[in-house]
Jmol script that loads the backbone (N, CA, C; Angstrom):
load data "model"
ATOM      1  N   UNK A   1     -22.063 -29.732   4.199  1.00  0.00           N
ATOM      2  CA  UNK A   1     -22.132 -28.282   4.136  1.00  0.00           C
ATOM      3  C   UNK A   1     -23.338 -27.825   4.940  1.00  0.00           C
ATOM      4  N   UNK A   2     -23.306 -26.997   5.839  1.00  0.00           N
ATOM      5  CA  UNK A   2     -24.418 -26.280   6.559  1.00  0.00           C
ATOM      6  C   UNK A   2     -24.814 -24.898   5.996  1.00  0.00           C
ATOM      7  N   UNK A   3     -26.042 -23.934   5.991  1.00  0.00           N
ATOM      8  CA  UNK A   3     -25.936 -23.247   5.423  1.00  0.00           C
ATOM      9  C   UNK A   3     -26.494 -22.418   6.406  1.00  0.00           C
ATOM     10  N   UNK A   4     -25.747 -21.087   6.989  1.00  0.00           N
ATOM     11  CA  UNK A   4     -25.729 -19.761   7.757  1.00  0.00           C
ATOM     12  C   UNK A   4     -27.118 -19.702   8.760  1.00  0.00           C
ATOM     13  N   UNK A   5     -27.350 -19.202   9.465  1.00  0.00           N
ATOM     14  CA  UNK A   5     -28.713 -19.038  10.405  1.00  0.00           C
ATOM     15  C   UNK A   5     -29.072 -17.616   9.387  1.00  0.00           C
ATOM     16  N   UNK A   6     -27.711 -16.764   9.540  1.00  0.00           N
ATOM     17  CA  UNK A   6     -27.792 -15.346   8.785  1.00  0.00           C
ATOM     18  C   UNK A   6     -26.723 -15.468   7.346  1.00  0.00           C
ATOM     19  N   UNK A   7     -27.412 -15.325   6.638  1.00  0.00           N
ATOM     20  CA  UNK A   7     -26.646 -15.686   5.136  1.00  0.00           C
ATOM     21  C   UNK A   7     -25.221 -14.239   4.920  1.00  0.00           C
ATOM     22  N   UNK A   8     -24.370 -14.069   4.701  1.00  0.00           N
ATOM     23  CA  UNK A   8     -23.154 -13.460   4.698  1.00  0.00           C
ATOM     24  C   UNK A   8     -23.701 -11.984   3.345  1.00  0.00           C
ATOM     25  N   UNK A   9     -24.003 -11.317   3.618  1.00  0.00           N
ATOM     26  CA  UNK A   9     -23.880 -10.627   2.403  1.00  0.00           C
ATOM     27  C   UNK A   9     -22.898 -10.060   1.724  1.00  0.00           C
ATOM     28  N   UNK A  10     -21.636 -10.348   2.693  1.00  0.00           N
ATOM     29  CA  UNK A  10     -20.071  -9.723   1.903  1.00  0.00           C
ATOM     30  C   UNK A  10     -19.541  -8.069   1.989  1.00  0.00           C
ATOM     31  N   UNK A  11     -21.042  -7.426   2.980  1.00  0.00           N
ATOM     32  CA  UNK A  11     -20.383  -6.046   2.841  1.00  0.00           C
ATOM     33  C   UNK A  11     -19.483  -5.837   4.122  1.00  0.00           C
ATOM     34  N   UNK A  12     -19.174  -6.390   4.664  1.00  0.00           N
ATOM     35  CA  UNK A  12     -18.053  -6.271   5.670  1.00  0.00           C
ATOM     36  C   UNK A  12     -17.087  -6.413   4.687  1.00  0.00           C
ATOM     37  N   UNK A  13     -16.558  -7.257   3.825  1.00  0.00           N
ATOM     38  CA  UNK A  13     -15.638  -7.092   2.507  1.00  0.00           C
ATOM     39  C   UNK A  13     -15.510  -6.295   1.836  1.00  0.00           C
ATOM     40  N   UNK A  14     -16.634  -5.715   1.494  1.00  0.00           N
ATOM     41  CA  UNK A  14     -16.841  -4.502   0.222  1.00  0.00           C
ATOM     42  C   UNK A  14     -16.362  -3.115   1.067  1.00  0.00           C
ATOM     43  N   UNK A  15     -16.787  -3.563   2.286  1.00  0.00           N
ATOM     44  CA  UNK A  15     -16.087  -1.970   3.044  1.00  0.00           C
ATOM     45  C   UNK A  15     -14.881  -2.122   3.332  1.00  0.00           C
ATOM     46  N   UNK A  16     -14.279  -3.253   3.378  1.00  0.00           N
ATOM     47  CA  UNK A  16     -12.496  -3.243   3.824  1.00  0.00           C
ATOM     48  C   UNK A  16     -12.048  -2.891   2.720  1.00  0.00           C
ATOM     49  N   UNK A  17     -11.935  -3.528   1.508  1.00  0.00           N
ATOM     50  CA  UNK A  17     -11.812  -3.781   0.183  1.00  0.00           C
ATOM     51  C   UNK A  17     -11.599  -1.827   0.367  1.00  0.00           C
ATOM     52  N   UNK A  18     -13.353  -1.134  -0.001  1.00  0.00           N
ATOM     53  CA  UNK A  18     -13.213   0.223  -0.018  1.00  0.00           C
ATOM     54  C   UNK A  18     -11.919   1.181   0.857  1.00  0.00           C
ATOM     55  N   UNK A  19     -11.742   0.421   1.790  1.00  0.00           N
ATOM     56  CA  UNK A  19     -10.873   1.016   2.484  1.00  0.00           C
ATOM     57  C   UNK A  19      -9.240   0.607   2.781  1.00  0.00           C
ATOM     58  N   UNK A  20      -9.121   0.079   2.199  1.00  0.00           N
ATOM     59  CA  UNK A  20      -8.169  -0.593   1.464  1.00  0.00           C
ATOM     60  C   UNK A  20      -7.259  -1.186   2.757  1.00  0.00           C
ATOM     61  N   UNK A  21      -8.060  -2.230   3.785  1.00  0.00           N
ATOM     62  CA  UNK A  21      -7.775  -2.753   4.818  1.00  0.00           C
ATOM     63  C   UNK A  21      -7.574  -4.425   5.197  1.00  0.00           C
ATOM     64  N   UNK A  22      -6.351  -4.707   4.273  1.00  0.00           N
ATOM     65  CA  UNK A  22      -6.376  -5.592   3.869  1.00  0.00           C
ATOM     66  C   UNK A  22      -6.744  -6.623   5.440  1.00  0.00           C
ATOM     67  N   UNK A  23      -5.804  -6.342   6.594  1.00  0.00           N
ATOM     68  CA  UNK A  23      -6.116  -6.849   7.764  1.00  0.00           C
ATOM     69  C   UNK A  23      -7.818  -7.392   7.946  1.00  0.00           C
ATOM     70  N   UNK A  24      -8.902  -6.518   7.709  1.00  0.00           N
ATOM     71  CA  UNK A  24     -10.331  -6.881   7.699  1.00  0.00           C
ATOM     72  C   UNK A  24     -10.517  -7.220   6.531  1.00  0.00           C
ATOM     73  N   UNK A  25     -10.152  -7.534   5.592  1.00  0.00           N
ATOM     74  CA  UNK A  25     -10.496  -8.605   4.207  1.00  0.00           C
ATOM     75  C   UNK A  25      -9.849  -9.772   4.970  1.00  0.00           C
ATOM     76  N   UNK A  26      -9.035 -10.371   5.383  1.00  0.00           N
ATOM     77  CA  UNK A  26      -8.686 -11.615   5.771  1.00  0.00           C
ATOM     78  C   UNK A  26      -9.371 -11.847   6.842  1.00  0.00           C
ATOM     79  N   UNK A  27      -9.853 -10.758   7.494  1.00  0.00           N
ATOM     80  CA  UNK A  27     -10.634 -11.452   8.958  1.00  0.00           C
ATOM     81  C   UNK A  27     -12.013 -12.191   8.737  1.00  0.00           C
ATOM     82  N   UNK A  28     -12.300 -11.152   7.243  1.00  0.00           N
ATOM     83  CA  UNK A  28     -13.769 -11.508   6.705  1.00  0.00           C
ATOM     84  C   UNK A  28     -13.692 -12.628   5.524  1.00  0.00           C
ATOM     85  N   UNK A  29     -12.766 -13.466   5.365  1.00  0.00           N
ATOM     86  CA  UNK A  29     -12.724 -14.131   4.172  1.00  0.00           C
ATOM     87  C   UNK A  29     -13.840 -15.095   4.452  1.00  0.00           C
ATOM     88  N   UNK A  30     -14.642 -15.953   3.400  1.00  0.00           N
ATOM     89  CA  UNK A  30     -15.539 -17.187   3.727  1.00  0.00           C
ATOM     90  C   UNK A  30     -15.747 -17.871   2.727  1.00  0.00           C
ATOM     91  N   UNK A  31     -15.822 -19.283   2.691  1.00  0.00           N
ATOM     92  CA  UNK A  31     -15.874 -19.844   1.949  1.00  0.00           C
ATOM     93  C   UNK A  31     -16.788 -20.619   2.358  1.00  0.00           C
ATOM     94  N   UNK A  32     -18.150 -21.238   1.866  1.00  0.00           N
ATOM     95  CA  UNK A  32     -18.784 -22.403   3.073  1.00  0.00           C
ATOM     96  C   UNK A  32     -18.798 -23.284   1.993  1.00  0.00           C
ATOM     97  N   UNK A  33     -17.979 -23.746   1.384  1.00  0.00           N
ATOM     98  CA  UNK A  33     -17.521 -25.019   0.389  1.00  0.00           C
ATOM     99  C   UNK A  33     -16.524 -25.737   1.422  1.00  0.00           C
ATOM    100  N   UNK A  34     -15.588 -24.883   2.034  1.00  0.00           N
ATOM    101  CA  UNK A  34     -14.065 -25.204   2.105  1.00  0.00           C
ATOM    102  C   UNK A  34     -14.531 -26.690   3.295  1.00  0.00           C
ATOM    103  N   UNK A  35     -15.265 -26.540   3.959  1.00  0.00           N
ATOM    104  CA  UNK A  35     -15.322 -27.521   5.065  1.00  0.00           C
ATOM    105  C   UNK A  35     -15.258 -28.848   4.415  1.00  0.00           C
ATOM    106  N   UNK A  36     -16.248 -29.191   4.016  1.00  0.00           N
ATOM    107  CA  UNK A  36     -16.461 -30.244   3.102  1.00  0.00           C
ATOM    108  C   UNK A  36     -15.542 -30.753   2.072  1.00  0.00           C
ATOM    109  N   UNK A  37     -15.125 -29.556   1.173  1.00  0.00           N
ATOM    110  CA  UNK A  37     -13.681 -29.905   0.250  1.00  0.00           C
ATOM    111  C   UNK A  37     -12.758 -30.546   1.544  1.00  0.00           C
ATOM    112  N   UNK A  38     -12.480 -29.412   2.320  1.00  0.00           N
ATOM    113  CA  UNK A  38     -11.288 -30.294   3.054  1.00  0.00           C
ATOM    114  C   UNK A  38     -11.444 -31.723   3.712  1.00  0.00           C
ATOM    115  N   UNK A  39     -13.031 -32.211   3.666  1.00  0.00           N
ATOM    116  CA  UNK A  39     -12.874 -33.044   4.581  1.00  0.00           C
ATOM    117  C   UNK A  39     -13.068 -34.381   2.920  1.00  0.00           C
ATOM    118  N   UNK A  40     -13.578 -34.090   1.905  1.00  0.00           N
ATOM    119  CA  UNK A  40     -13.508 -34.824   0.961  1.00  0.00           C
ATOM    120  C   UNK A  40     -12.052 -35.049   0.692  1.00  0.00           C
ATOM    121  N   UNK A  41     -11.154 -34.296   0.775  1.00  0.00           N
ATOM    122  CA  UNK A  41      -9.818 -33.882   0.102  1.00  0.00           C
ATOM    123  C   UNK A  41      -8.801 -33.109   0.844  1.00  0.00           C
ATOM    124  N   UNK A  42      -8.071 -33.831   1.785  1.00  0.00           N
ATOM    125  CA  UNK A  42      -7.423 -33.544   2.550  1.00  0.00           C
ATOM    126  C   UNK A  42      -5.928 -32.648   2.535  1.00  0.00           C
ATOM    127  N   UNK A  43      -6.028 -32.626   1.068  1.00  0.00           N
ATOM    128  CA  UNK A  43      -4.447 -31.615   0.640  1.00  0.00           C
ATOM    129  C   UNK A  43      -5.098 -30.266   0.251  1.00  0.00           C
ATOM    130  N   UNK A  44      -5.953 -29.911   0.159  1.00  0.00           N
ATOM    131  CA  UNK A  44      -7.202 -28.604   0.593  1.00  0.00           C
ATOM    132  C   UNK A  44      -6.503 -27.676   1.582  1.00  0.00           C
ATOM    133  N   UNK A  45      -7.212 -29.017   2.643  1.00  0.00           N
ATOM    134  CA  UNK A  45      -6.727 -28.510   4.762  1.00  0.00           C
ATOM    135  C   UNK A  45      -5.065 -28.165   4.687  1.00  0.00           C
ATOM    136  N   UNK A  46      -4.491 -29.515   3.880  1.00  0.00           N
ATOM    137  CA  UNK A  46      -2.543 -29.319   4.135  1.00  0.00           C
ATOM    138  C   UNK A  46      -1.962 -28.131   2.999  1.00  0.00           C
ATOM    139  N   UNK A  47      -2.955 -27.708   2.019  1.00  0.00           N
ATOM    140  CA  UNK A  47      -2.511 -26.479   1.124  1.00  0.00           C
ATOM    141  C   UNK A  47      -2.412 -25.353   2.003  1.00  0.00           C
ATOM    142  N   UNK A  48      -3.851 -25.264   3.042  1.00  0.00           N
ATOM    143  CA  UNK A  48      -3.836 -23.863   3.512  1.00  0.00           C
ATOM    144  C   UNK A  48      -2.983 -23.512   4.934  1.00  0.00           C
ATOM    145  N   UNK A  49      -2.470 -24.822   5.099  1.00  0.00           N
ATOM    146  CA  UNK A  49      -2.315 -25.351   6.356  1.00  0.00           C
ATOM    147  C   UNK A  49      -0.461 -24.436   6.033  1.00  0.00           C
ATOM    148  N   UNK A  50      -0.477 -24.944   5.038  1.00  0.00           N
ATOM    149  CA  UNK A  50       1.117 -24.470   4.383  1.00  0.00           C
ATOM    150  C   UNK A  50       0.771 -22.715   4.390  1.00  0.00           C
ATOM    151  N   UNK A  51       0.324 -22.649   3.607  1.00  0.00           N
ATOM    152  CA  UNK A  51       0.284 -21.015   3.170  1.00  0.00           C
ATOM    153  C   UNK A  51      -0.015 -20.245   5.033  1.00  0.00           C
ATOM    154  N   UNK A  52      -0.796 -20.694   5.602  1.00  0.00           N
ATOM    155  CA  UNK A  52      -0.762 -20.165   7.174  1.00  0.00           C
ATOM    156  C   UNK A  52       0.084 -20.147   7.907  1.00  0.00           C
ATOM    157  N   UNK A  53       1.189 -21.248   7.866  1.00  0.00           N
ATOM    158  CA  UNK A  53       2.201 -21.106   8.520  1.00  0.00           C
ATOM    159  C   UNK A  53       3.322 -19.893   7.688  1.00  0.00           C
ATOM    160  N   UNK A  54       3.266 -19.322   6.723  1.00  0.00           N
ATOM    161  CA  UNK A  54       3.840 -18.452   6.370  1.00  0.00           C
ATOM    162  C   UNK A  54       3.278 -17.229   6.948  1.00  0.00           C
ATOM    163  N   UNK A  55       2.370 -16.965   7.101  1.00  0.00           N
ATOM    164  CA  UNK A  55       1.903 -15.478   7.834  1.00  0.00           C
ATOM    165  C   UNK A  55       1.429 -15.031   7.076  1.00  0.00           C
ATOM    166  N   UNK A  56       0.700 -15.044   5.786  1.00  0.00           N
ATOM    167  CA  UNK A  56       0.395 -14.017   5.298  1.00  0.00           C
ATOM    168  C   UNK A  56      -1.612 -13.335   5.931  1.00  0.00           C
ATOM    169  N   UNK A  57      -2.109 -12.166   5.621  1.00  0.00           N
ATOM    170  CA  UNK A  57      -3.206 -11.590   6.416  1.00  0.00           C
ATOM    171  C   UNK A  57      -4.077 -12.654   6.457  1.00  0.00           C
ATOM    172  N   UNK A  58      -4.230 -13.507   5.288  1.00  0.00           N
ATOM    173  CA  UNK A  58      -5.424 -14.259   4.998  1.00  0.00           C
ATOM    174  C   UNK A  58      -4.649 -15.345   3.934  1.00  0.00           C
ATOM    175  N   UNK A  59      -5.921 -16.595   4.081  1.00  0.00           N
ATOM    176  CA  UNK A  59      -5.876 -17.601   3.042  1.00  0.00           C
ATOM    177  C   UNK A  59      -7.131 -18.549   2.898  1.00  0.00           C
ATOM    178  N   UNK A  60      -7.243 -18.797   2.163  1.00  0.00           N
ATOM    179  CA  UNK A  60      -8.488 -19.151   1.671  1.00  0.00           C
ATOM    180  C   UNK A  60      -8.743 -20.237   0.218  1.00  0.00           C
ATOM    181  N   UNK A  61      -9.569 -21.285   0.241  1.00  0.00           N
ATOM    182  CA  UNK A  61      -9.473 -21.788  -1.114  1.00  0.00           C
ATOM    183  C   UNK A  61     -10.978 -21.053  -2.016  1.00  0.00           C
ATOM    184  N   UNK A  62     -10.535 -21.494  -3.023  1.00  0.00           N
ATOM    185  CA  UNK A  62     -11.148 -20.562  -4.124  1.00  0.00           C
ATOM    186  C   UNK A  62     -12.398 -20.988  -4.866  1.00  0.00           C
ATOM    187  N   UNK A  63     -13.630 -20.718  -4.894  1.00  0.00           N
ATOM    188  CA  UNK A  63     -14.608 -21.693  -5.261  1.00  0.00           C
ATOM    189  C   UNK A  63     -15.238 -22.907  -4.395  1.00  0.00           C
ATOM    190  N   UNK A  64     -14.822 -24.433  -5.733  1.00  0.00           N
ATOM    191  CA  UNK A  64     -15.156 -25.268  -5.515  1.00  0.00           C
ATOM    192  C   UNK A  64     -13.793 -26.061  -4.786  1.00  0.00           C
ATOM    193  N   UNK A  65     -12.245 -25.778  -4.938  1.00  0.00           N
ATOM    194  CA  UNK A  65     -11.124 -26.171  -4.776  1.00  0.00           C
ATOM    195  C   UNK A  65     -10.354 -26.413  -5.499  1.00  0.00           C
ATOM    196  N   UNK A  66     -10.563 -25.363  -6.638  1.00  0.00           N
ATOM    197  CA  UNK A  66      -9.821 -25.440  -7.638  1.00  0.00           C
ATOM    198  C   UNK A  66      -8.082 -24.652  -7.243  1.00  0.00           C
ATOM    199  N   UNK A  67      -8.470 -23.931  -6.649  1.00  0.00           N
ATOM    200  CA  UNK A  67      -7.170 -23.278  -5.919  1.00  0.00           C
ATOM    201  C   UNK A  67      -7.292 -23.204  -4.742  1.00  0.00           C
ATOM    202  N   UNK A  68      -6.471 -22.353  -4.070  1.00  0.00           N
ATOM    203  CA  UNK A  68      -6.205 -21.860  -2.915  1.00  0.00           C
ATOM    204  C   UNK A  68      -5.166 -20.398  -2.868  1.00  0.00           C
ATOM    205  N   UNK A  69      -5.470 -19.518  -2.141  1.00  0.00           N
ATOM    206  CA  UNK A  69      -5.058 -18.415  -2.291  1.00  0.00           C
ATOM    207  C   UNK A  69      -4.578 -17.523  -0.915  1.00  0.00           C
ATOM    208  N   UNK A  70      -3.574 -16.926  -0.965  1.00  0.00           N
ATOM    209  CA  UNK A  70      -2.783 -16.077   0.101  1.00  0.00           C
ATOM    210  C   UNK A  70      -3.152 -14.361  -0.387  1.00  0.00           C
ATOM    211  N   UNK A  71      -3.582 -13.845   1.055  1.00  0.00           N
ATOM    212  CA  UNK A  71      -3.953 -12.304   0.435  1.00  0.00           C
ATOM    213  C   UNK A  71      -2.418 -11.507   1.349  1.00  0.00           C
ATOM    214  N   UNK A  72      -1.884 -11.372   0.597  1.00  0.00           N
ATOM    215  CA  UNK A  72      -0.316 -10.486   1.731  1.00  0.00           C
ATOM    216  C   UNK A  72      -0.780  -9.261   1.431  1.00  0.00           C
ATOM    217  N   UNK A  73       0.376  -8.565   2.507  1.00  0.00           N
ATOM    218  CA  UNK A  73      -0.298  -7.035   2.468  1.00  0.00           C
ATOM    219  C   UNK A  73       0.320  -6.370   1.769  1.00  0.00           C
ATOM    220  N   UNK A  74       1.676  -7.000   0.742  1.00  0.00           N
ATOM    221  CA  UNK A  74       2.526  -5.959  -0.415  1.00  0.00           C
ATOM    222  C   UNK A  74       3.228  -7.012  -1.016  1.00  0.00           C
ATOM    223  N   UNK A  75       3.691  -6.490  -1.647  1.00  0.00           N
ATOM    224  CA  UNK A  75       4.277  -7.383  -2.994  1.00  0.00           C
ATOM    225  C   UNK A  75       5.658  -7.898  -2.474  1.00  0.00           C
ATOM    226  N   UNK A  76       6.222  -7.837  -1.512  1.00  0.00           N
ATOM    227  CA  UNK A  76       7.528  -8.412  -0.513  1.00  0.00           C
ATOM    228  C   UNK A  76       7.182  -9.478   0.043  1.00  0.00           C
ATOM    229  N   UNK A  77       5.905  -9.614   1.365  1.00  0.00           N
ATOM    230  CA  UNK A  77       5.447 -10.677   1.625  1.00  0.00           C
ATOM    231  C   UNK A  77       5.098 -11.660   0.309  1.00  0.00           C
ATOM    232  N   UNK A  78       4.042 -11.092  -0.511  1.00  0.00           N
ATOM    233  CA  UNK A  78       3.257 -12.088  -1.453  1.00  0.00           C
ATOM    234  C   UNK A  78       4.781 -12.917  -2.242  1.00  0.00           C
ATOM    235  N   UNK A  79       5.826 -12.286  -2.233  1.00  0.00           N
ATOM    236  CA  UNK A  79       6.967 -12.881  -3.086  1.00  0.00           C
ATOM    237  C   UNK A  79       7.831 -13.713  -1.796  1.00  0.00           C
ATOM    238  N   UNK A  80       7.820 -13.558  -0.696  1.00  0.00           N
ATOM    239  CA  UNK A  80       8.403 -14.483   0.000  1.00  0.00           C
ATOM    240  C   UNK A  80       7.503 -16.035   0.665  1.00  0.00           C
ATOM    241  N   UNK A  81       6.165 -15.817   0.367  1.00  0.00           N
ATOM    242  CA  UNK A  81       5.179 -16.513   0.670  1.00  0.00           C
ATOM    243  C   UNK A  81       5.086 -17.358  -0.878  1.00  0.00           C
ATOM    244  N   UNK A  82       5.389 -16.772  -1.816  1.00  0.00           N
ATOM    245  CA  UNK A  82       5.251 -18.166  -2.996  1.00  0.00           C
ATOM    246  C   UNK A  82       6.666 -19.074  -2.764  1.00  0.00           C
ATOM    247  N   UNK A  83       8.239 -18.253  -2.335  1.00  0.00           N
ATOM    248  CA  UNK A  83       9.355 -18.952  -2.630  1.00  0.00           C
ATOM    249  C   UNK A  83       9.334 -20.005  -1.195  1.00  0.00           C
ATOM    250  N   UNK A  84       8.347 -19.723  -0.143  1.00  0.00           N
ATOM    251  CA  UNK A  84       8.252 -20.641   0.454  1.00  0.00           C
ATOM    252  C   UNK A  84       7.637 -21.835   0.108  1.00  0.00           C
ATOM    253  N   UNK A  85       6.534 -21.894  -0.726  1.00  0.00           N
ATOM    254  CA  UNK A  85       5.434 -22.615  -0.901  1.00  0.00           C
ATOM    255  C   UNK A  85       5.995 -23.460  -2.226  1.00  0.00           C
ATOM    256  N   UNK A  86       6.709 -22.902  -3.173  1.00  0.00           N
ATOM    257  CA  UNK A  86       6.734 -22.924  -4.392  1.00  0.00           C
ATOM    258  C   UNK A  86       6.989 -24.707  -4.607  1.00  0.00           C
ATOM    259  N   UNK A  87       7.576 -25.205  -3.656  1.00  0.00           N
ATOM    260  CA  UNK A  87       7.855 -26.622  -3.820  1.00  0.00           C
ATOM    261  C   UNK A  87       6.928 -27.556  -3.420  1.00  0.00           C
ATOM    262  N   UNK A  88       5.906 -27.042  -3.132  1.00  0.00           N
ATOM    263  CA  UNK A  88       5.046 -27.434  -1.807  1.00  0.00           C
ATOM    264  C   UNK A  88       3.091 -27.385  -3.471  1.00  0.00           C
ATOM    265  N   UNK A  89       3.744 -26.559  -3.636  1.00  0.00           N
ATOM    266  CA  UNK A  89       2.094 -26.842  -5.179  1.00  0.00           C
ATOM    267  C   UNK A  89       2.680 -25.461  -6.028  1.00  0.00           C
ATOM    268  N   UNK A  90       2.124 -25.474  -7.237  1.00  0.00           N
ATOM    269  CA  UNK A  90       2.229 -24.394  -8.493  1.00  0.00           C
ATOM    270  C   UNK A  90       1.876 -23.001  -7.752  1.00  0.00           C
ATOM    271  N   UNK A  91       2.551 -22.656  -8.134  1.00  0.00           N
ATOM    272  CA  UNK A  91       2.031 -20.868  -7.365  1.00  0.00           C
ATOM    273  C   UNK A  91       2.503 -19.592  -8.559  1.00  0.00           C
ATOM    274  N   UNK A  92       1.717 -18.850  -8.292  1.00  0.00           N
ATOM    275  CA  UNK A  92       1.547 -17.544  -9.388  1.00  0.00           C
ATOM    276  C   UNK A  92       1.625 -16.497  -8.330  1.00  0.00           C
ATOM    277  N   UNK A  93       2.187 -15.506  -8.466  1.00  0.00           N
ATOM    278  CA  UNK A  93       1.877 -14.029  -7.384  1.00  0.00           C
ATOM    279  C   UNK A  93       1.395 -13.416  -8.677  1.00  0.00           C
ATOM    280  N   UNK A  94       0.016 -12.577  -8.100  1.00  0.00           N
ATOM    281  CA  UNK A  94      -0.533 -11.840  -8.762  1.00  0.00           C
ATOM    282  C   UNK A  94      -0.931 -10.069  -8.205  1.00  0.00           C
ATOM    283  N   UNK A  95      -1.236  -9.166  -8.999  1.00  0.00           N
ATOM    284  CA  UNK A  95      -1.621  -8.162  -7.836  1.00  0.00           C
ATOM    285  C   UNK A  95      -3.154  -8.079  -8.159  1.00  0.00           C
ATOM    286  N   UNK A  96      -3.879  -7.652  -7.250  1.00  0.00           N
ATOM    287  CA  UNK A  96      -5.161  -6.830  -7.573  1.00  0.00           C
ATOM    288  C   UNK A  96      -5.086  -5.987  -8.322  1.00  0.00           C
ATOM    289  N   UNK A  97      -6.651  -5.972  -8.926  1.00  0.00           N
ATOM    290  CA  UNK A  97      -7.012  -4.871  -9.735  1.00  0.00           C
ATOM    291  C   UNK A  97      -7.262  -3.057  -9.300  1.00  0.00           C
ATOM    292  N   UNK A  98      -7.734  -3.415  -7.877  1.00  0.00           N
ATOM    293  CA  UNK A  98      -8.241  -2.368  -7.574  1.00  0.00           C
ATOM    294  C   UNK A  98      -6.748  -1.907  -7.089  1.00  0.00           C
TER     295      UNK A  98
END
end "model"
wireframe off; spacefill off
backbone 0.3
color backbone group
């Protein structure tokens, strides 16, 4: 794991998020675990590797690698992106809160 020259403070997120742009929440996703998980644990890299070839804005694993997660931009994609995956690891579609 390397750690930033400039540390991420997340408000490039907090302003997409505010603006409800999902396109710049996936551009801004980060994880600086994921390198290392994937390279400890190679079905990490082939989880997201799956969920990317579906298209959805963004994907990302969660934490330490306890999950992995698809951000779609409506509840049509997010439901054709689990029935792809669904055989492939456990999947839940969920919506946001905000």
């Amino acid at each position: 794991m390397t750690v930033p020259d400039r540390p991420w403070t997340g408000e490039e997120v907090r302003r997409a998020v505010a603006d409800g742009d999902v396109e710049a929440i996936a551009r801004h996703l980060h994880n600086r675990l994921q390198e290392t998980a994937e390279r400890l644990r190679p079905e990490i890299g082939a989880g997201l590797g799956r969920l990317r070839a579906e298209g959805p804005a963004g994907q990302l694993m969660s934490g330490s690698g306890t999950s992995l997660f698809a951000l779609c931009r409506d509840p049509g994609e997010a439901r054709r992106v689990a029935r792809a995956v669904k055989h492939d690891m456990r999947v839940y579609v969920v919506q946001s809160c905000s």
